[in-house]
C-alpha positions in Angstrom: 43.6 6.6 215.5 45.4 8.7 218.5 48.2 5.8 218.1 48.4 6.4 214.7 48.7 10.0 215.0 51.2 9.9 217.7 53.5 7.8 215.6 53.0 9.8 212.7 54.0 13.0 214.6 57.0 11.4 216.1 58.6 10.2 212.6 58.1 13.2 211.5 59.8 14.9 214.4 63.0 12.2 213.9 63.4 13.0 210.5 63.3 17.0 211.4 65.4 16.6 213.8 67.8 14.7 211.5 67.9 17.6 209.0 69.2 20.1 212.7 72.8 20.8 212.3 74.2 20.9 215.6 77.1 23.8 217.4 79.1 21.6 219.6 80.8 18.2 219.1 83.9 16.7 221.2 85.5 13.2 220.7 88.4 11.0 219.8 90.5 11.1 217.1 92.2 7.6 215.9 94.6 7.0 213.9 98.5 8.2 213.1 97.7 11.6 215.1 95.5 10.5 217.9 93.6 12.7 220.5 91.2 14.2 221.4 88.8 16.7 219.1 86.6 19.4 219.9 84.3 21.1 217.0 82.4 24.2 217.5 80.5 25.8 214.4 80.8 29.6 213.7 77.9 29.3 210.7 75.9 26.8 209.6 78.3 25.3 207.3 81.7 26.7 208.7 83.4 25.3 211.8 86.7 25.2 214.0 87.9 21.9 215.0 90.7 21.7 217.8 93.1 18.6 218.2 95.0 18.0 221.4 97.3 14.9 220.0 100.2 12.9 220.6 102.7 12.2 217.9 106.2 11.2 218.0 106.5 10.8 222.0 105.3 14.8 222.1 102.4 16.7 222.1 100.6 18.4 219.1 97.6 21.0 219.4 96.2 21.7 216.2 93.8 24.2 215.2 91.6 23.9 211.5 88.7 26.2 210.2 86.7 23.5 208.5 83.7 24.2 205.3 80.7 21.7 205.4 78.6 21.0 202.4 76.1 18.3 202.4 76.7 14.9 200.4 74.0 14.4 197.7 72.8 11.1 197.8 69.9 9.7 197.5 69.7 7.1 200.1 71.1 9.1 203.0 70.9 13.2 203.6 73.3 12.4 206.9 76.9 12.5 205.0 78.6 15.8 204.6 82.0 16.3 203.0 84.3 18.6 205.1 87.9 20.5 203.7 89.6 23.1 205.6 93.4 24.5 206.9 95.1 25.8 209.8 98.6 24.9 211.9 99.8 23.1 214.5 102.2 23.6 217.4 104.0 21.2 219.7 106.6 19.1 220.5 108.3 15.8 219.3 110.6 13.2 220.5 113.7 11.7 218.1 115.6 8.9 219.8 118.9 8.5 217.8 121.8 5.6 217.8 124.9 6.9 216.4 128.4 5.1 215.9 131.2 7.7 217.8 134.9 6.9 217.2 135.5 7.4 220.7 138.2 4.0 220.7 140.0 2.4 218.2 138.1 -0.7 217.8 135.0 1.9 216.5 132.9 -0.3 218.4 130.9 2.3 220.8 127.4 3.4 220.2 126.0 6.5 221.9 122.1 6.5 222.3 120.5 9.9 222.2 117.4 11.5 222.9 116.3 14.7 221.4 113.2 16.7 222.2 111.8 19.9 219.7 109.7 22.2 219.3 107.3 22.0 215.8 105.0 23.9 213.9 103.6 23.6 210.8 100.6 23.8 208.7 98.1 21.3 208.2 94.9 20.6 205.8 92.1 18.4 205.9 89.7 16.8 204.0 86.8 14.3 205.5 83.5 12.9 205.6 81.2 12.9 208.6 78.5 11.0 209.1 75.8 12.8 211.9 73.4 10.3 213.6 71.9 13.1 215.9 69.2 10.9 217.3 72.1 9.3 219.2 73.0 12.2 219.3 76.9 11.6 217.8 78.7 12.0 214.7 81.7 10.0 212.8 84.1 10.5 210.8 87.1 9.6 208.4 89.4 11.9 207.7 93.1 12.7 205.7 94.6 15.4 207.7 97.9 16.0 205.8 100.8 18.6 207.8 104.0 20.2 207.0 106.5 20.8 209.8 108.2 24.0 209.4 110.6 24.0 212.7 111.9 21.2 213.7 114.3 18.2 213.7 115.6 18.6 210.6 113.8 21.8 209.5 110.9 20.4 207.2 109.1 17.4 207.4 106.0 16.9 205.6 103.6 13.5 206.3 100.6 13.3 203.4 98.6 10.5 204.5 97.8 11.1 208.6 94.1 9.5 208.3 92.0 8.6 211.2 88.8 8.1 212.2 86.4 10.2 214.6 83.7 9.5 217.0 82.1 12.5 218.3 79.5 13.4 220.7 77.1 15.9 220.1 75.7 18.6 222.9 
């Protein structure tokens, strides 16, 4: 009876602590903006994610304020949908090959390299998947950005998706 008791108690206590949110999270990011990710929770269902990535040969840190809200379904309470905003500021890379009429032939090529500065805004919109008995969390994500300084002014890149894997503490 004792055994049974015990065992009772402790599914209860692994579905409880299923139903916890948590505060902290840090990971990797995968995907056409990789890095790493940090998320810290300011409510229960608000958060701020930080990306340190690398895109283009540079360096990107990126900053979102994130809204949670619990997926409904009814085999699984564990997915939550997540949409938020914020910006992004860094640096890029653009290696260049350009014809220069240098000699009459028109045969010389000068190879460039350019670095600049970037920032932009960005938005996201994602589902996370929290398996806190591990305790860790994973993700798939869209995280569209516009550039609004940089190589050519604007740039804009609609379909940066990655996936996540974050531990939780």
């Amino acid at each position: 009876m004792k055994i049974i008791l015990y065992v009772f108690f402790a599914l209860i206590s692994l579905g409880s602590a299923a139903q916890q949110l948590y505060e902290k999270s840090g990971g990797i990011r995968l995907g056409h903006t990789s890095g790493l990710t940090y998320k810290k929770f300011v409510t229960e269902d608000e958060a701020v994610e930080m990306i340190l990535s690398g895109r283009n040969e540079g360096m990107q840190y990126t900053a979102l304020y994130l809204f949670h809200q619990p997926m409904e379904f009814s085999f699984n309470d564990r997915f939550y949908l997540h949409y938020g905003i914020g910006g992004h500021v860094g640096y890029e890379k653009f290696d260049d090959i350009s014809k220069t009429l240098s000699n009459a032939a028109g045969d010389e090529f000068v190879y460039e390299s350019k670095s600049f500065y970037t920032m932009g805004v960005d938005a996201s919109l994602g589902i996370e998947y929290r398996w806190l008995e591990v305790p860790a969390t994973f993700g798939f994500d869209i995280k569209p950005y516009f550039n609004f300084i940089g190589m050519r002014h604007t740039k804009a890149r609609f379909w940066d998706a990655a996936i996540s894997f974050k531990y939780v503490f």
